[in-house]
C-alpha positions as a printed NumPy array, in Angstrom:
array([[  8.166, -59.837,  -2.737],
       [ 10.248, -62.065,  -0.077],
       [ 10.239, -65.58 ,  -0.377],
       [  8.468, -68.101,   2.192],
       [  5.916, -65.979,   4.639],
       [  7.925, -63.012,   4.539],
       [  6.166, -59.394,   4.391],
       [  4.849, -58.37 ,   0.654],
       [  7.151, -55.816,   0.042],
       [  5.622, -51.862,   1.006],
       [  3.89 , -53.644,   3.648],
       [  4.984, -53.106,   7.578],
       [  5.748, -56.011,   9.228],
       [  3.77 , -54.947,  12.315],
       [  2.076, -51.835,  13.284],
       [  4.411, -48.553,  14.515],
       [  3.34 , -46.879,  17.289],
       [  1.254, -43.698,  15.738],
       [ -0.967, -46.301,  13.771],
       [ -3.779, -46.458,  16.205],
       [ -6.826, -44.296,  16.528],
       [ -6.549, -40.927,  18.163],
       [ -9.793, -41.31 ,  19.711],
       [ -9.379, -45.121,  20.337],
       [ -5.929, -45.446,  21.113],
       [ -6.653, -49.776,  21.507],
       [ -7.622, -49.728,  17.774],
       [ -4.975, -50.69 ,  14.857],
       [ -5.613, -47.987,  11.825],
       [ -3.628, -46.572,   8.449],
       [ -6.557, -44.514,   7.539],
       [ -5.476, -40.377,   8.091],
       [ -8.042, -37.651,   7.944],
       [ -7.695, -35.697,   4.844],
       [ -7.764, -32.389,   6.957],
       [ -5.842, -32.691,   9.436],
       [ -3.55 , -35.527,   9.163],
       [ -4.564, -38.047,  12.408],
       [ -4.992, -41.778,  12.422],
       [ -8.816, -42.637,  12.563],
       [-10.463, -45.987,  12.715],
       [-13.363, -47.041,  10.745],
       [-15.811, -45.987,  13.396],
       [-14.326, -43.075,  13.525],
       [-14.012, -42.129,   9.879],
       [-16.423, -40.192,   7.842],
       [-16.676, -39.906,   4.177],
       [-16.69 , -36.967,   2.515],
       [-15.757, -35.597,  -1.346],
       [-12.209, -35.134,  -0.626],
       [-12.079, -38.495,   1.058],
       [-12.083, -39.481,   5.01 ],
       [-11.909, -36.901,   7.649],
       [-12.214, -37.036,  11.488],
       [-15.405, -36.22 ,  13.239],
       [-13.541, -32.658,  14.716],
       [-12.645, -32.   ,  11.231],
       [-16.226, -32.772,  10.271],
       [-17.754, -30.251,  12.614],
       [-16.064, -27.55 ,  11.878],
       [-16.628, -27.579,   8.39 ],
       [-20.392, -27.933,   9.642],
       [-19.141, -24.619,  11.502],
       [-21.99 , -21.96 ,  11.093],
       [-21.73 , -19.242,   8.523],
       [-20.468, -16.391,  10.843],
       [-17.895, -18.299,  12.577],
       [-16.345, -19.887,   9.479],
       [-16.524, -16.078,   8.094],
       [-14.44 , -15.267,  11.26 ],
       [-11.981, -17.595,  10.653],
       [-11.717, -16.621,   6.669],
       [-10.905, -13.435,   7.917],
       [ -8.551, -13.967,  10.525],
       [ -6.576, -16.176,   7.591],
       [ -6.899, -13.108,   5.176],
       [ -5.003, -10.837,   8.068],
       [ -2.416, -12.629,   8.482],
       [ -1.596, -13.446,   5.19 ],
       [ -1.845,  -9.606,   4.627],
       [  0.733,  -9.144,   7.445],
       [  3.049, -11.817,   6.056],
       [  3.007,  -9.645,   2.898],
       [  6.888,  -8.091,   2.422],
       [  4.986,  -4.718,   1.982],
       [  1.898,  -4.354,   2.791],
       [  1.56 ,  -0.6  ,   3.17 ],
       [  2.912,  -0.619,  -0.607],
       [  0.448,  -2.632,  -1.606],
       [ -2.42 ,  -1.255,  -0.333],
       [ -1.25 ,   2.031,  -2.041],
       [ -1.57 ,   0.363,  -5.267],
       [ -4.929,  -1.504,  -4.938],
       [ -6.574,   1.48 ,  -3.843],
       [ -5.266,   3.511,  -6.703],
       [ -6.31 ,   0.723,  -8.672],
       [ -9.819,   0.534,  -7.293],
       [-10.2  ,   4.122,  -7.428],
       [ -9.022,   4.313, -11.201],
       [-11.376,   1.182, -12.588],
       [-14.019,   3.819, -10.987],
       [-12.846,   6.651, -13.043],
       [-12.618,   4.129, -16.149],
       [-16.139,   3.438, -15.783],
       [-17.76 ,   6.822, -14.792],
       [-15.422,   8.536, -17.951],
       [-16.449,   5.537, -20.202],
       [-20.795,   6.168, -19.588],
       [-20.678,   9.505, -20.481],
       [-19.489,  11.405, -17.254],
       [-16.246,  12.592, -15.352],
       [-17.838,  12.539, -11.695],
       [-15.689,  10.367,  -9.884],
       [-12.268,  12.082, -11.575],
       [-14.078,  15.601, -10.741],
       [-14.713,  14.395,  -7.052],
       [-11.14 ,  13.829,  -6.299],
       [ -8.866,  16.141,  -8.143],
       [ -6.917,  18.957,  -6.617],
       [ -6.762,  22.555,  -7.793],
       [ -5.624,  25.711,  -5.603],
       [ -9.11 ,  26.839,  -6.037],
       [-10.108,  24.318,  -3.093],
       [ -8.046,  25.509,  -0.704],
       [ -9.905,  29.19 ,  -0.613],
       [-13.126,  30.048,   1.436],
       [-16.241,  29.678,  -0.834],
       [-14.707,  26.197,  -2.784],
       [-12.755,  24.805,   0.712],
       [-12.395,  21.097,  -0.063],
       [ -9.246,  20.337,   2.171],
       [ -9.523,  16.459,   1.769],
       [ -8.715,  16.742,  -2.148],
       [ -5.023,  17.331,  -0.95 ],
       [ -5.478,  13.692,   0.128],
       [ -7.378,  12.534,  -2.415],
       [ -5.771,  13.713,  -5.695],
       [ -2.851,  11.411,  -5.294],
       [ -4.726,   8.32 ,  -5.302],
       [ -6.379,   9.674,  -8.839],
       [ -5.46 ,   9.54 , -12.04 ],
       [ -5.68 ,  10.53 , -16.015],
       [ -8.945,   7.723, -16.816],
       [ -8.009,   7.965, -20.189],
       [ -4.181,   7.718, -20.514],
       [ -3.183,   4.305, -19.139],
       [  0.4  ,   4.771, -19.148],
       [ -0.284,   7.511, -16.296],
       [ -1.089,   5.001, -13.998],
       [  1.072,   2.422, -14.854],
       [  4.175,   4.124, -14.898],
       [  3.423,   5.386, -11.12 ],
       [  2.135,   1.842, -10.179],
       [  5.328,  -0.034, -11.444],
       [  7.326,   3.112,  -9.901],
       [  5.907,   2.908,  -6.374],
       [  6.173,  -1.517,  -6.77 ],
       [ 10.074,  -0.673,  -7.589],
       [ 10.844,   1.753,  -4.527],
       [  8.065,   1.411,  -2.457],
       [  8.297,  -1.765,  -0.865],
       [ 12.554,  -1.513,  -0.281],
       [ 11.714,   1.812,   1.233],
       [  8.698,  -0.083,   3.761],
       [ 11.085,  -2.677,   4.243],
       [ 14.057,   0.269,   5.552],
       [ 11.96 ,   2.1  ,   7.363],
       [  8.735,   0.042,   8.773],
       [  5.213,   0.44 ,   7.597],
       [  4.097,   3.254,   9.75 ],
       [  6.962,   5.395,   8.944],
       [  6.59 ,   4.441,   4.764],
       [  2.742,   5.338,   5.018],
       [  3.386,   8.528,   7.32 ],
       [  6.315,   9.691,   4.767],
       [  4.067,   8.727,   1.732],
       [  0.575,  10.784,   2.813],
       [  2.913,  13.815,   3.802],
       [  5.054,  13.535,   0.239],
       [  1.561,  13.426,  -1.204],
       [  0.483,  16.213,   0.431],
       [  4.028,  18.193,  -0.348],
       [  2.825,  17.719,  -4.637],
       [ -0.883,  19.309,  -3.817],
       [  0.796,  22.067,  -1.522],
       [  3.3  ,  22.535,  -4.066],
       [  0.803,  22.873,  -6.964],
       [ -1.066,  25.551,  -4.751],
       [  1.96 ,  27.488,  -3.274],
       [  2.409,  27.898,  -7.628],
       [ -0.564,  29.94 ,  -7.812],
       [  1.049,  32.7  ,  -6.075],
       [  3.069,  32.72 ,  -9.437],
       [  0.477,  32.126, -11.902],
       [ -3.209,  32.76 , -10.886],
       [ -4.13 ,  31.107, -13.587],
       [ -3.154,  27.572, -11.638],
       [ -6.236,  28.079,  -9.311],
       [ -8.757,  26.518, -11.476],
       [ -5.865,  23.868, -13.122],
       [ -6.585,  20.658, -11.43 ],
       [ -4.154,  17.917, -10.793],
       [ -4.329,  14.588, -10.821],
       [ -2.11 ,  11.338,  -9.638],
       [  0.744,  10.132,  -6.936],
       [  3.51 ,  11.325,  -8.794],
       [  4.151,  13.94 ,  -5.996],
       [  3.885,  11.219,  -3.428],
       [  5.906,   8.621,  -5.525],
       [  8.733,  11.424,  -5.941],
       [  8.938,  11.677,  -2.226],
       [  9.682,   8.073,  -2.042],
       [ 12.558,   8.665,  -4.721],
       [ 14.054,  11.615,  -2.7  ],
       [ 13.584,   9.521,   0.652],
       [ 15.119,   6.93 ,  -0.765],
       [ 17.986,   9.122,  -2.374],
       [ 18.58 ,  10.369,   1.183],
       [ 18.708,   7.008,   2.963],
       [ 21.12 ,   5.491,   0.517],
       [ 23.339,   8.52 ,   0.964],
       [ 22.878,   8.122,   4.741],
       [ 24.128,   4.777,   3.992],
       [ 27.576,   6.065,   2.213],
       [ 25.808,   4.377,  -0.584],
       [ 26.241,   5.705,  -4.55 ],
       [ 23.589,   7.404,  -5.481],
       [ 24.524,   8.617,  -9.095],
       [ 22.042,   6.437, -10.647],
       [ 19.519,   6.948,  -8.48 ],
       [ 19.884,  10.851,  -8.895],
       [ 20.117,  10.76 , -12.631],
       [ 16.955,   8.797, -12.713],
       [ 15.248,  11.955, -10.42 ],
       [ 16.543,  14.321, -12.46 ],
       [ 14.879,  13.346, -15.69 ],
       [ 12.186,  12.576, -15.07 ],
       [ 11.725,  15.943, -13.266],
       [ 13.245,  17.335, -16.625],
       [ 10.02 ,  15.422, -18.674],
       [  7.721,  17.619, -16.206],
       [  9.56 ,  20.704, -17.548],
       [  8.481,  19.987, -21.006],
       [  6.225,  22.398, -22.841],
       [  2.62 ,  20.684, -23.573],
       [  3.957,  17.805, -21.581],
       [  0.586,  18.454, -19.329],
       [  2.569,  16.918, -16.541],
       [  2.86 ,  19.147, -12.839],
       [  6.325,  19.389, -12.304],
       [  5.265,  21.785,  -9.148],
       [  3.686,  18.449,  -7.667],
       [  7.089,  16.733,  -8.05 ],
       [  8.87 ,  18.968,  -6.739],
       [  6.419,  19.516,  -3.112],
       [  7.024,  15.838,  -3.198],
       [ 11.013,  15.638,  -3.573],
       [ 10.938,  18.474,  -1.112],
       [  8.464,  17.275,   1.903],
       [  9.73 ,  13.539,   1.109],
       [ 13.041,  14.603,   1.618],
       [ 12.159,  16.654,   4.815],
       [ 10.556,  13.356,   6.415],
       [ 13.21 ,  10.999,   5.385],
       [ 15.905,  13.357,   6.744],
       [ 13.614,  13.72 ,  10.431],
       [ 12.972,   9.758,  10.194],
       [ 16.868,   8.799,  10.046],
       [ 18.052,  12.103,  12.309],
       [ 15.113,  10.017,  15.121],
       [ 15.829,   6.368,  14.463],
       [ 16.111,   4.333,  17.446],
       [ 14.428,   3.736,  20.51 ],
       [ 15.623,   5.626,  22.525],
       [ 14.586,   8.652,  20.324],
       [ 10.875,   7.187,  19.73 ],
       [  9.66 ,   9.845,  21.283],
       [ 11.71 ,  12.687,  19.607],
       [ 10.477,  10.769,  16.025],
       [  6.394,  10.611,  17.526],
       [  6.764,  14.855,  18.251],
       [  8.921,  15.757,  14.799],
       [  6.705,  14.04 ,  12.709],
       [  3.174,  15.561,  14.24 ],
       [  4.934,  18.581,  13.784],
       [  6.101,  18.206,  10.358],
       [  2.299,  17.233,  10.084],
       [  1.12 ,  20.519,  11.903],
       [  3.421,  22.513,   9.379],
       [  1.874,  20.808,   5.989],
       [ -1.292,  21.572,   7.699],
       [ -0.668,  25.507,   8.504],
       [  0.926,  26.06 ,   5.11 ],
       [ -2.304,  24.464,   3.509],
       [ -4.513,  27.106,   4.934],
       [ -2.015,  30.243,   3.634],
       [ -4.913,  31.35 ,   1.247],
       [ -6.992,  32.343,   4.224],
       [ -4.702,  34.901,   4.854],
       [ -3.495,  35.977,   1.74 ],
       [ -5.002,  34.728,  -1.921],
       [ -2.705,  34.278,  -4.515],
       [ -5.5  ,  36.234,  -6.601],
       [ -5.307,  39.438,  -4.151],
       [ -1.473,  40.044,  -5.855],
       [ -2.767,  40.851,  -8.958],
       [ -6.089,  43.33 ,  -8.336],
       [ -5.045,  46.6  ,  -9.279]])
């Protein structure tokens, strides 16, 4: 307080100049909509359960259904593109999504979903051709051993989203799809060795994950950086795959490292703008080559080696 007929202390002594009404600008006001922040008068003001809001404010919550749909949704994208990785991300919800579904179908008596997505040789040969489950089998995994997808989930959150960041999203999903791809072809390509791999179905992104690892391994030694520890940390784990009983597909690893590799190599030998072009043509024909190798069992079977 100030003595005599001074101002109660908090109080202005007059008016500033934003305290009037936006839509009456003659009319003195402290009272700010609780949406968007403007000085209203008490004409102007309407109550609500958050407390006074303008009458622009007012409508458009009064908005209809679709349009305030529209607008939820045009919030979602761009909070989604604000995202550090979003490509990343999406990787792991979907695997997430998809394994929840082959938690559920495994836990009521059935193996459907797991079935419908897996990858064995066997599907890339006329009478069983199911070309898609080179795509599909790397978003799958073991429904009953939870460390499976964990391990690849934490994995792809540690390396994935640096990678994204390096290299953009289009390249990281591009490089990701054809490292996934590389583990299937590299599971098939085995059967040539072992018929016995054509009915042996495969399951998770491991393949895909370890194409990350070897992109990543050749981007940091692009980038003069040490890689020991990053190449130690390849190496065994490739090593567990090697493991007797260890029921893990070390020939999906290694497609992956390979094809990874391969892109990572074509995406920093390209990088630039001037070479945007050169990148556009070696990756569709990196693409093109994943896709020719995938159909070698049209021309010879792995099967036809060992008829007498």
């Amino acid at each position: 307080m100030t003595n005599g007929s001074g101002p109660v202390y908090g109080e202005r002594v007059e008016p500033g100049p934003d305290d009037v009404c936006y839509r009456h600008p003659g009319v003195r006001s402290f009272a700010l909509c609780q949406r968007c922040g403007r000085t209203i008068c008490g004409d102007c003001q309407v109550v609500s359960a958050v407390g006074v809001l303008c009458p622009e404010c007012t409508k458009e919550m009064r908005a209809p259904a679709g349009q305030r749909a529209a607008r939820s949704t045009r919030v979602a994208g761009r909070r989604i593109a604000a995202l550090d990785a979003p490509v990343t991300y999406g990787i792991m919800l979907l695997c997430a999504v998809v394994f929840v579904a082959q938690w559920l179908s495994a836990t009521f008596g059935g193996n459907g979903v797991t079935a419908a997505l897996w990858y064995a040789p066997l599907y890339s040969m006329p009478g069983a051709f199911e070309p898609w489950r080179l795509l599909t089998a790397m978003f799958t995994h073991s429904p009953t051993f939870f460390l499976h997808i964990l391990f690849n989930l934490y994995a792809l959150w540690l390396f994935g989203r640096n990678l994204e960041q390096a290299i953009g999203r289009a390249a990281f999903a591009v490089l990701f799809l054809f490292a996934g791809v590389g583990g299937s072809l590299g599971v098939m390509m085995w059967a040539y060795v072992d018929p016995q791999a054509l009915v042996a179905p495969t399951v998770g992104a491991s393949g895909a994950i370890f194409g990350v690892l070897a992109a990543t391994l050749v981007a940091m030694r692009a980038a003069r950086a040490n890689i020991t520890s990053l190449a130690v940390l390849i190496a065994i784990n490739f090593a567990i795959g090697l493991i007797p009983g260890a029921a893990i597909s070390w020939q999906a690893h290694l497609g992956g490292l390979i094809v990874g590799a391969a892109t990572m190599w074509l995406l920093l030998a390209t990088r630039g703008p001037r070479l945007r072009r050169r990148r556009v043509a070696g990756l569709v024909g990196l693409g093109a080559l994943l896709v020719l190798i995938s159909g070698a069992y049209f021309v010879v079977a792995p099967a036809a080696q060992f008829v007498g």
